[in-house]
MDTraj code that builds the backbone (N, CA, C; nanometers):
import mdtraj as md
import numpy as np

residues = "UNK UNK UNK UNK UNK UNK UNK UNK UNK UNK UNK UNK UNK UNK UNK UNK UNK UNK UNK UNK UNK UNK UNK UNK UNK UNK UNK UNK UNK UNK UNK UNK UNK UNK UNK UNK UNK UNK UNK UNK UNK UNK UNK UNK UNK UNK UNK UNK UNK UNK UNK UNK UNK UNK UNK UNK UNK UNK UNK UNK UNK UNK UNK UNK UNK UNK UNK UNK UNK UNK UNK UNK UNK UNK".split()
xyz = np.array([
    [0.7244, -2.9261, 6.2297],
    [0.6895, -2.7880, 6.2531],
    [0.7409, -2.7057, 6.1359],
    [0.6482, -2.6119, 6.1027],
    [0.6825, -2.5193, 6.0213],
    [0.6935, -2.3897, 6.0552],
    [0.7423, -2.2347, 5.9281],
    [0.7453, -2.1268, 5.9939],
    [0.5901, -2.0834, 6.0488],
    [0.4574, -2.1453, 5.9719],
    [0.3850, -2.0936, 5.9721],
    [0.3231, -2.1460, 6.1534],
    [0.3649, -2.2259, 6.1769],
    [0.3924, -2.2766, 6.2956],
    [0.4464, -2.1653, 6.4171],
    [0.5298, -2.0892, 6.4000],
    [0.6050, -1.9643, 6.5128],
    [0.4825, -1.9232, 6.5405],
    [0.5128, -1.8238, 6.6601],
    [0.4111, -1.6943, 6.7068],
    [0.5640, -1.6035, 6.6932],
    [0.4793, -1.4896, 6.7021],
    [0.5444, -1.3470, 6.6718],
    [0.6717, -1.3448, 6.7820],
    [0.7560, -1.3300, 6.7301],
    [0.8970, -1.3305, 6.8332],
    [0.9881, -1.4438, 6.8434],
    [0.9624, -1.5398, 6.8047],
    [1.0075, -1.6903, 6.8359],
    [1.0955, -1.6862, 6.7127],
    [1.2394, -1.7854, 6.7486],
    [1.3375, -1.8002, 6.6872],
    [1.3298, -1.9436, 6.6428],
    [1.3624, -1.9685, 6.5396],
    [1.3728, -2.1091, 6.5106],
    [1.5290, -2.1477, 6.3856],
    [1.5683, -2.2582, 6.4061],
    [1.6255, -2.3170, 6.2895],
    [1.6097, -2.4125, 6.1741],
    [1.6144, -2.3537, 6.0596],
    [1.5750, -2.4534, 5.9378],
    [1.6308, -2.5610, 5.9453],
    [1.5483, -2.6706, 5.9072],
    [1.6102, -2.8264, 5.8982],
    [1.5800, -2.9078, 5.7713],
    [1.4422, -2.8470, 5.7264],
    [1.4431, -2.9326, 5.5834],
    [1.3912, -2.7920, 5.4742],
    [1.4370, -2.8573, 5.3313],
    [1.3714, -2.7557, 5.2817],
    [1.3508, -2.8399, 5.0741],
    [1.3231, -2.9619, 5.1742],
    [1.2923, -3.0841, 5.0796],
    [1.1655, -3.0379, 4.9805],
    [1.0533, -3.0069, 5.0528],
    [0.9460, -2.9953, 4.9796],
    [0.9235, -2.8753, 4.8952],
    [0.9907, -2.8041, 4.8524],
    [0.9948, -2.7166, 4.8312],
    [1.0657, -2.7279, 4.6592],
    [0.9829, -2.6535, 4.5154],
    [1.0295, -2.6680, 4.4029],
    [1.1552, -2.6568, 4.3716],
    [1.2505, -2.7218, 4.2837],
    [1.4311, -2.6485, 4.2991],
    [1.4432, -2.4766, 4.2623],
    [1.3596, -2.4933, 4.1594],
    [1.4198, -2.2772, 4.1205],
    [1.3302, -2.2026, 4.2206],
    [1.1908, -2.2217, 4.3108],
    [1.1697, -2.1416, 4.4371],
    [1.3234, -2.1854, 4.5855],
    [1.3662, -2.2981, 4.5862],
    [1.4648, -2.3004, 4.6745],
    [1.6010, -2.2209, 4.6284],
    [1.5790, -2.2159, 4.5297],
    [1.7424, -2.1546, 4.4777],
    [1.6786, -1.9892, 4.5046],
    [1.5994, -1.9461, 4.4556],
    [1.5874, -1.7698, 4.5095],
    [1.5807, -1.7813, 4.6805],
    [1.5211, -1.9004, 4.7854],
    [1.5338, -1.8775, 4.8999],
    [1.7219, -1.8609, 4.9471],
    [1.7386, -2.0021, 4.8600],
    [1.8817, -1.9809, 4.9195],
    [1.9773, -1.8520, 4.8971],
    [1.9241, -1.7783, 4.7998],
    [1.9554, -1.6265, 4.7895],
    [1.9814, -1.5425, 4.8351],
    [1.7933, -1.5466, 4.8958],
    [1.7999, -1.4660, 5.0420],
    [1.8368, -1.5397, 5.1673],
    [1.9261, -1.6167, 5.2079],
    [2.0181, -1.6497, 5.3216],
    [1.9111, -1.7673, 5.3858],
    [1.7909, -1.7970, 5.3239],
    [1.7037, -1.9194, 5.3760],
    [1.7815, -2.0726, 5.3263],
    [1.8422, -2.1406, 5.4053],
    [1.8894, -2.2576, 5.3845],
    [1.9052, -2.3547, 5.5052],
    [1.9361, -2.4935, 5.4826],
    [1.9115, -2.5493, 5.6130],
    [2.0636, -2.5353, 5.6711],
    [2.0292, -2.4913, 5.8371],
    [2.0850, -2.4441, 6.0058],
    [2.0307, -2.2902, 5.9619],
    [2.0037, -2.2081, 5.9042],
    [1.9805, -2.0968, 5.9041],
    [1.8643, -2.0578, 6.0298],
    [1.9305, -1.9312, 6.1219],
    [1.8094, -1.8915, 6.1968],
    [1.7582, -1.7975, 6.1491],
    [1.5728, -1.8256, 6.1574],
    [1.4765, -1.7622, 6.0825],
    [1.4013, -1.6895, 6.2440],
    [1.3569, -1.5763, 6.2190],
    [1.2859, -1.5248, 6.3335],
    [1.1558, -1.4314, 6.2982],
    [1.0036, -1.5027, 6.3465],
    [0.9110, -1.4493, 6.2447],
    [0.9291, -1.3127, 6.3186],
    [0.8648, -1.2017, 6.2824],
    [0.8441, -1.0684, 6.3137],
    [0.6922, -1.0139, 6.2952],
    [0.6133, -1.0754, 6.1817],
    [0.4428, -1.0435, 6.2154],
    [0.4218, -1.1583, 6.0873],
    [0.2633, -1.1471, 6.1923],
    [0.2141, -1.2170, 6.0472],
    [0.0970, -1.1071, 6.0307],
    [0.0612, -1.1563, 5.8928],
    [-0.0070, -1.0250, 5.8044],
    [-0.1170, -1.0595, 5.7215],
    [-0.2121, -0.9792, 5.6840],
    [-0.2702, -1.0146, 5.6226],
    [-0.3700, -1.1208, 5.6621],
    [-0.4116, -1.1366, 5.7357],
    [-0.5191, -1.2687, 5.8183],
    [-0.3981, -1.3813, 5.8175],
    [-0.2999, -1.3744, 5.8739],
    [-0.1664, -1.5130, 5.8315],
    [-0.1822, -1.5250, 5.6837],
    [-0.1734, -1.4456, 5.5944],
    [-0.1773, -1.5166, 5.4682],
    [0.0053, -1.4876, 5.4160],
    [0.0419, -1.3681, 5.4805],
    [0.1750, -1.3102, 5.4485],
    [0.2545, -1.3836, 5.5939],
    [0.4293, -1.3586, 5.5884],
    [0.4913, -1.4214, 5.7456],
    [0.5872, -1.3328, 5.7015],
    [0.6284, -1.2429, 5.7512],
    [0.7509, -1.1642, 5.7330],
    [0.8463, -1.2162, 5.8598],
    [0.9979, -1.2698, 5.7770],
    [1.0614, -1.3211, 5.8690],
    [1.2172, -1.2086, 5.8703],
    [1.2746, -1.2704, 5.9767],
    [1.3961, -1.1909, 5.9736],
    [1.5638, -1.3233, 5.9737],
    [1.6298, -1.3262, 5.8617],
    [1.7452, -1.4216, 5.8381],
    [1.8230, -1.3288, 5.7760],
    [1.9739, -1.2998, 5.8678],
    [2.0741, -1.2478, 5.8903],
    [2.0419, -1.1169, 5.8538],
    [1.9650, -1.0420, 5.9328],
    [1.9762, -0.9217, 5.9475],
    [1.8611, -0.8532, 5.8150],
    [1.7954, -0.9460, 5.7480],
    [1.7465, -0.9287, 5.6192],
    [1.5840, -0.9367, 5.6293],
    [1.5037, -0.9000, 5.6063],
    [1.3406, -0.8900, 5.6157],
    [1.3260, -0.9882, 5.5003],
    [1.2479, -1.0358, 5.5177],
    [1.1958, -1.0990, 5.4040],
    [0.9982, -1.2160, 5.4357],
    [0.9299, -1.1640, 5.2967],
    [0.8016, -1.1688, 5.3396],
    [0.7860, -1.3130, 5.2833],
    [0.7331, -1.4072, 5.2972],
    [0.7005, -1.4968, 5.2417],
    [0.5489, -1.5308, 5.2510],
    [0.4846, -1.5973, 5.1479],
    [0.3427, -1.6503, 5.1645],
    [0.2753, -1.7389, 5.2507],
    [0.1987, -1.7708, 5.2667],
    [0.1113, -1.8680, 5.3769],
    [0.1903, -2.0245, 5.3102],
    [0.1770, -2.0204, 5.1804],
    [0.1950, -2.1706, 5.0974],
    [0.3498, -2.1860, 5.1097],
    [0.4105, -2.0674, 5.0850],
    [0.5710, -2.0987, 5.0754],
    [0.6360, -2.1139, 5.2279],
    [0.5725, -2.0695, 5.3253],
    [0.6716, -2.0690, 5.4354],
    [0.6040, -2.2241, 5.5344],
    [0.4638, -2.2508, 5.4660],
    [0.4223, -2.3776, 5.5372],
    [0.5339, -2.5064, 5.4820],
    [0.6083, -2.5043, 5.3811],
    [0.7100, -2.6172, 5.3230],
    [0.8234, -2.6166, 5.3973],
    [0.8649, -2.5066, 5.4704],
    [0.9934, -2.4210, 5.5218],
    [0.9383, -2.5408, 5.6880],
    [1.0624, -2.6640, 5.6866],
    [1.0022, -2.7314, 5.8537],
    [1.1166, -2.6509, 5.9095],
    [1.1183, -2.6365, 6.0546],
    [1.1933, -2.5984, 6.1854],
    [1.2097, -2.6239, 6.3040],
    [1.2781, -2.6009, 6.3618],
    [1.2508, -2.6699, 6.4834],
    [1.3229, -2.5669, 6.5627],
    [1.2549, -2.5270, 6.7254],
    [1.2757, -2.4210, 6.7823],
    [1.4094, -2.4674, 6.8888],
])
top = md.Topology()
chain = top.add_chain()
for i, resn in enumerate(residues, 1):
    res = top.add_residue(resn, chain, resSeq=i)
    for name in ("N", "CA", "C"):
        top.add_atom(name, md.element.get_by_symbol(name[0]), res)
traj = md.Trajectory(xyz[None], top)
């Protein structure tokens, strides 16, 4: 399961974040996206092409392509 996977409201925790390039994981791990981190979507946008999530108190928008690599499990 991925984020793109949630419906609007649903909480989940990161578990892998393998597939994902090293310098796009190093700006996630930035913004507080890393694995046990809880991610909580808040809308999706744009026909699902955008996922604006919420991790520690922080908004953050990610793409259809970047948040489908992001697995979780609820």
């Amino acid at each position: 399961m991925n984020i793109t996977d949630l419906q609007k409201g649903e909480t989940a925790q990161v578990v892998s974040l393998h597939k994902i390039d090293v310098d796009f994981m190093k700006r996630l791990l930035d913004l507080g996206i890393y694995v046990n981190a809880s991610v909580l979507l808040l809308r999706k946008l744009s026909y699902n092409r955008l996922y604006l999530v919420e991790v520690d108190d922080i908004e953050i928008c990610l793409r259809q392509e970047d948040a489908s690599l992001i697995e979780v499990v609820k």
